[in-house]
C-alpha positions as a Markdown table, in Angstrom:
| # | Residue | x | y | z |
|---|---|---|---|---|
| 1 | Unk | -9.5 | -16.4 | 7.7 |
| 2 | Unk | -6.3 | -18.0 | 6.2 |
| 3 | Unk | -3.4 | -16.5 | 4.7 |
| 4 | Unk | -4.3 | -17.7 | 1.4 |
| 5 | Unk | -7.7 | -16.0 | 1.2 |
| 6 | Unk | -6.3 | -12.5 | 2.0 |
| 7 | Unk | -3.3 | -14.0 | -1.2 |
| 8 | Unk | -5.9 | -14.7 | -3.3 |
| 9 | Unk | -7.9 | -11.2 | -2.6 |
| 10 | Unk | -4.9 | -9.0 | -3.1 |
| 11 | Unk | -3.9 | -10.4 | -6.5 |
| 12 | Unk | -7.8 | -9.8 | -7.7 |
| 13 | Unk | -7.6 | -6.5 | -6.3 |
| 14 | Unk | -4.0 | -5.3 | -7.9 |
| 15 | Unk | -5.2 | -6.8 | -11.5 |
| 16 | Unk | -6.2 | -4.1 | -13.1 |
| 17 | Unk | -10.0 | -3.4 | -13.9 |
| 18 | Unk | -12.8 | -0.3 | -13.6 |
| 19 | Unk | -11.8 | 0.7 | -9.6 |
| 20 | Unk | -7.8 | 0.9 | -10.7 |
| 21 | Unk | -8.0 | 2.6 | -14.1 |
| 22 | Unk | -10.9 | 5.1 | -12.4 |
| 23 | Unk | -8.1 | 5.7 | -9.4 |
| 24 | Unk | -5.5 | 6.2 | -11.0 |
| 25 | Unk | -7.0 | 8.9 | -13.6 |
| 26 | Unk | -8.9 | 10.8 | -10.5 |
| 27 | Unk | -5.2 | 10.8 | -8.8 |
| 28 | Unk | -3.7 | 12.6 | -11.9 |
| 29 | Unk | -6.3 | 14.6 | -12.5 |
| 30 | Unk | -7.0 | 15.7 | -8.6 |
| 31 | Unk | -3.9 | 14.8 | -7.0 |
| 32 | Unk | -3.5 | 12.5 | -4.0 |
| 33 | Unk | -7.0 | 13.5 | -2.3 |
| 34 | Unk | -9.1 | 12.5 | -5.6 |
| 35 | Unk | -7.3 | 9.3 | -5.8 |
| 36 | Unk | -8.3 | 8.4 | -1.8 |
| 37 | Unk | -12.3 | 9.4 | -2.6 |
| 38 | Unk | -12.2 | 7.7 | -5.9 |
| 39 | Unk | -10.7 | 4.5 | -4.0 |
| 40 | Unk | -13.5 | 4.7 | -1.2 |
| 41 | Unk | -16.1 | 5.3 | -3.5 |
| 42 | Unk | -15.3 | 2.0 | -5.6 |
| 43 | Unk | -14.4 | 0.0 | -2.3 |
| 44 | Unk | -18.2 | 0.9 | -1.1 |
| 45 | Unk | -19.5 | -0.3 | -4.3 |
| 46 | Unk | -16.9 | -3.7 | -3.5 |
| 47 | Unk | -19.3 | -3.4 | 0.0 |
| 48 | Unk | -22.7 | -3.1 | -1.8 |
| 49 | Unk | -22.0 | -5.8 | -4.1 |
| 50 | Unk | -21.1 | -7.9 | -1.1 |
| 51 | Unk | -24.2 | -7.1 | 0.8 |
| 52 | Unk | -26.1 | -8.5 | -2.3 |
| 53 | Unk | -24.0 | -11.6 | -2.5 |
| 54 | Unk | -24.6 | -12.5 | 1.2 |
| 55 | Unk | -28.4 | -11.9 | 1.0 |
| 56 | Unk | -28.5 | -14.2 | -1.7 |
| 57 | Unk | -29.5 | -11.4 | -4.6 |
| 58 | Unk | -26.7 | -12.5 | -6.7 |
| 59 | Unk | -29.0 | -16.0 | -7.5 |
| 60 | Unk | -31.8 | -13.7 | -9.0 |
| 61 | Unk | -29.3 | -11.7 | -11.3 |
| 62 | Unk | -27.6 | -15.3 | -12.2 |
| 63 | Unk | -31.0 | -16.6 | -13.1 |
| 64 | Unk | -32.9 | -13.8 | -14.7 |
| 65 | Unk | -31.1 | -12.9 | -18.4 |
| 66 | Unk | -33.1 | -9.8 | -18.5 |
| 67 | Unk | -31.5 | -8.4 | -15.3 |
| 68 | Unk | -28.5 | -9.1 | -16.3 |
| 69 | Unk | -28.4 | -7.9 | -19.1 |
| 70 | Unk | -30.0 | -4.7 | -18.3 |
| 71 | Unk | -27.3 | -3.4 | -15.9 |
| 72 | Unk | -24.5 | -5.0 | -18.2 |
| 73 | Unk | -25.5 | -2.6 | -20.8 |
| 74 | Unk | -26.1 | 0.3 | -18.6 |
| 75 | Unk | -22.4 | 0.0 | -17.4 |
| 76 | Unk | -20.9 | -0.7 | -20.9 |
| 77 | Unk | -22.8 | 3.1 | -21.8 |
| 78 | Unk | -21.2 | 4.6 | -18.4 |
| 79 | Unk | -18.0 | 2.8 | -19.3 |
| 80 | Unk | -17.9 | 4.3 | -23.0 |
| 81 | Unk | -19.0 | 7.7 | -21.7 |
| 82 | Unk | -16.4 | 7.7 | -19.7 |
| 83 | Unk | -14.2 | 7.0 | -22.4 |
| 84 | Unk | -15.4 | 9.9 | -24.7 |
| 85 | Unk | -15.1 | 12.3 | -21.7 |
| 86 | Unk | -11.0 | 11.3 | -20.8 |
| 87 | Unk | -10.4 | 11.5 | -24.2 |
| 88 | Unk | -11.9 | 15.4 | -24.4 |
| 89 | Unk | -10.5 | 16.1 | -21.6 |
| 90 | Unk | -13.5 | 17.7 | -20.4 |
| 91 | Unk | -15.4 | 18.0 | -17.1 |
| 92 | Unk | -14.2 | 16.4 | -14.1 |
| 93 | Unk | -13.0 | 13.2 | -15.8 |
| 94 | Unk | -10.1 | 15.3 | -17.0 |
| 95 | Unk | -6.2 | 14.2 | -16.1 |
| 96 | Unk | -4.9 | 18.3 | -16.8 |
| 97 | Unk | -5.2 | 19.6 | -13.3 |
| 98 | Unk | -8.1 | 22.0 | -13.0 |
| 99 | Unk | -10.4 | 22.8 | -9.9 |
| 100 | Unk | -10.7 | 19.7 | -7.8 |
| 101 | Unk | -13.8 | 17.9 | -7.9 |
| 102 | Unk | -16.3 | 17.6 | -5.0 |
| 103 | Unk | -15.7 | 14.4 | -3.0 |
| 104 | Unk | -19.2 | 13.6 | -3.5 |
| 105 | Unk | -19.2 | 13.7 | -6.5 |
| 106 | Unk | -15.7 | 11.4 | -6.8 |
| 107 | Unk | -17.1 | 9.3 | -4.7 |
| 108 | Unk | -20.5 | 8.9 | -6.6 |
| 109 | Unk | -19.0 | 8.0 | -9.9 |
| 110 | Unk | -16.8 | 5.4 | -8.3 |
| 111 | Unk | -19.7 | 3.9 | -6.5 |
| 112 | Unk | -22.0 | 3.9 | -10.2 |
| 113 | Unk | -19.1 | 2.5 | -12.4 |
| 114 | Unk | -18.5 | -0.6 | -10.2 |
| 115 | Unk | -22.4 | -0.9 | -9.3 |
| 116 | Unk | -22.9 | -1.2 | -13.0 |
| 117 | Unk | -20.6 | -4.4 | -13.4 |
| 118 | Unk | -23.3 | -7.3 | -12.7 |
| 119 | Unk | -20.3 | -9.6 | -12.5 |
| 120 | Unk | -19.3 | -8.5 | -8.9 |
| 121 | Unk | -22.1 | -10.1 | -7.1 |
| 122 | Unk | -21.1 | -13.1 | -8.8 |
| 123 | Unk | -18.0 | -13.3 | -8.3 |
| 124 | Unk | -18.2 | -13.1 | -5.3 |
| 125 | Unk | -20.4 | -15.7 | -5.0 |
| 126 | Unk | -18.1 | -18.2 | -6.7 |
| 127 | Unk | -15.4 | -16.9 | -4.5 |
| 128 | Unk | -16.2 | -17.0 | -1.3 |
| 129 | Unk | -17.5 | -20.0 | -0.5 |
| 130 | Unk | -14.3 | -21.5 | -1.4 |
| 131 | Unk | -13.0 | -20.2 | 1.6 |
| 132 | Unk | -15.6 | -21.8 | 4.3 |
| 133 | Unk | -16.1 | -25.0 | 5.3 |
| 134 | Unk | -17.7 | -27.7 | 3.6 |
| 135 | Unk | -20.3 | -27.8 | 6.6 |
| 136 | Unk | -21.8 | -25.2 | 8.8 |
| 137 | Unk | -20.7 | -22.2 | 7.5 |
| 138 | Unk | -22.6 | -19.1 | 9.1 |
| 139 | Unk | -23.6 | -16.0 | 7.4 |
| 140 | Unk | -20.9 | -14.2 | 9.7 |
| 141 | Unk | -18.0 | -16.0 | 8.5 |
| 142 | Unk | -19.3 | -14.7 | 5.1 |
| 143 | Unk | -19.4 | -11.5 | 6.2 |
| 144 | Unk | -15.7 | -11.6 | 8.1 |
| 145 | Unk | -14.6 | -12.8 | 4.6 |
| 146 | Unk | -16.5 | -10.1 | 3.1 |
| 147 | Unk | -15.3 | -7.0 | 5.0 |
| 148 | Unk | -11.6 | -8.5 | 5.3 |
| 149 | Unk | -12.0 | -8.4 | 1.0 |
| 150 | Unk | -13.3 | -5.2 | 1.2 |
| 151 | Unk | -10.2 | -4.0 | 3.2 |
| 152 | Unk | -7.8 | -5.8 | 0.7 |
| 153 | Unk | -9.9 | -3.6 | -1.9 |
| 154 | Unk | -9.8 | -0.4 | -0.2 |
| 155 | Unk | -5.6 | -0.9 | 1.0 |
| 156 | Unk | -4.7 | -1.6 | -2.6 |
| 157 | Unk | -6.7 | 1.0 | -4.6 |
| 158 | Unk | -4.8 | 3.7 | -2.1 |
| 159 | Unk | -1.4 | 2.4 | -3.0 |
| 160 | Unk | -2.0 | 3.3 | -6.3 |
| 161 | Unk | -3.5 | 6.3 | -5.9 |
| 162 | Unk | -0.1 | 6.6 | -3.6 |
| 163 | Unk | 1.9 | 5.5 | -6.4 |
| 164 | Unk | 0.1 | 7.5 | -9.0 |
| 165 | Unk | 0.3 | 10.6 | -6.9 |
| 166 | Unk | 4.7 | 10.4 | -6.4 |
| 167 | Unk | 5.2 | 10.5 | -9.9 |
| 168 | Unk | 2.2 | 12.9 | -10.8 |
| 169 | Unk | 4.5 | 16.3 | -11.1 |
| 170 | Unk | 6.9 | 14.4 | -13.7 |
| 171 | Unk | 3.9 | 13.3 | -16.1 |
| 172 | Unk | 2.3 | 16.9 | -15.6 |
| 173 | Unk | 5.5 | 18.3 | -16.6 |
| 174 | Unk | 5.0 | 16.4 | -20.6 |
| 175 | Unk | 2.3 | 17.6 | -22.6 |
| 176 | Unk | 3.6 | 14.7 | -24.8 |
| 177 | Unk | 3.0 | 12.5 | -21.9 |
| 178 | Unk | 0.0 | 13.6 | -21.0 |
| 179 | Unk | -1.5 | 13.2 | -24.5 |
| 180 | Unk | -0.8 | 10.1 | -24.5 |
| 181 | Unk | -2.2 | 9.3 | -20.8 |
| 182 | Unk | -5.5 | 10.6 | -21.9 |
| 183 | Unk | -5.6 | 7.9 | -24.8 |
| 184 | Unk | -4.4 | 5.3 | -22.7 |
| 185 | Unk | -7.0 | 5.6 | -20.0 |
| 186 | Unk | -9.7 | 6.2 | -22.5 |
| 187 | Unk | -8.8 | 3.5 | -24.2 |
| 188 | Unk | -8.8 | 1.7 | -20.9 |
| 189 | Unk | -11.9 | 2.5 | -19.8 |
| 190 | Unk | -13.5 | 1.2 | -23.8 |
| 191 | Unk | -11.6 | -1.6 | -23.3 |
| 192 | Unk | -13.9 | -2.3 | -19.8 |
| 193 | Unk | -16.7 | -1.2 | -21.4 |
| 194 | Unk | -16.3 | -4.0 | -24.6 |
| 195 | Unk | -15.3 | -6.5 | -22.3 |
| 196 | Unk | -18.4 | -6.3 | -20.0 |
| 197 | Unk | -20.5 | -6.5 | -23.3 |
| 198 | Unk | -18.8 | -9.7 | -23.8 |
| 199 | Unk | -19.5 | -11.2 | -20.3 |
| 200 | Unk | -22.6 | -13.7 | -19.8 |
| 201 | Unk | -24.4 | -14.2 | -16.7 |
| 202 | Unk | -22.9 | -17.8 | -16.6 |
């Protein structure tokens, strides 16, 4: 593993996409806590996806258009739900502090919303063999790769659900503010949602 793989990782990771925009809303909503389950939830998905890369599953969603496009618009639906439901500040998608959400159930939405992005697997198969040599690379240098990604993932959703969480009293403190959160992150997440429509298998 070279220094420029775990570079190259990070600035994928702190670009931000479905796993930051979801952290960062759970952490205003929920506080610190929400922020860490919604960050483990989305790094599992980052796992899952990974898992499918390595087996070689990410060739059959590449190759079949119906696949694809099946869970592409099933996560474009989640993403635009999730939208509508920041924007009504409703449920536990809101930002206003209310009762904390189960972990499970934190955890569970971050997992769905980054399932739901077909593009993962594929990335990940573009990205990684970039990394191994031309020759006799093994599927556990795939997997060291894999895991030490998934660690990149995990270390920068937390700092900013850390960063998210140290000014979260000062944002709570303006309704103004706030408004204006909600539209942001709802517009956010529609944003997601439009550009996964526009994404093609290859």
């Amino acid at each position: 593993m070279t220094p420029e793989f775990l570079l190259t990782a990070f600035i994928v990771c702190v670009t931000p996409g479905i796993g930051v925009v979801y952290t960062l809303s759970m952490t205003l909503g929920g506080g610190l806590r929400a922020g860490i389950w919604a960050a483990l939830g989305c790094t599992l998905a980052t796992i899952l996806h990974m898992a499918v890369a390595l087996a070689g599953l990410a060739a059959l969603l590449l190759t079949s258009a119906l696949l694809f496009q099946t869970v592409k618009y099933a996560g474009v639906a989640y993403l635009l739900w999730m939208a509508w439901a920041v924007l009504q500040d409703k449920g536990s998608l809101s930002i206003t502090p209310a009762a904390p959400a189960p972990a499970s159930r934190i955890m569970a939405r971050g997992v769905l919303l980054n399932i739901l992005n077909p593009k993962l697997p594929l990335f990940f198969v573009a990205f990684l063999p970039q990394f191994l040599p031309a020759e006799g690379a093994r599927l556990a240098q795939m997997a060291e790769l894999g895991a030490a990604f998934s660690a990149v993932t995990l270390l920068t959703f937390l700092l900013y659900a850390a960063l998210a969480a140290s000014g979260r009293q000062r944002l709570l403190a303006s309704d103004r503010l706030m408004h204006w959160l909600r539209r942001a992150f709802a517009a956010s997440f529609a944003a997601l949602g439009l550009r996964l429509a526009m994404e093609r298998a290859a």
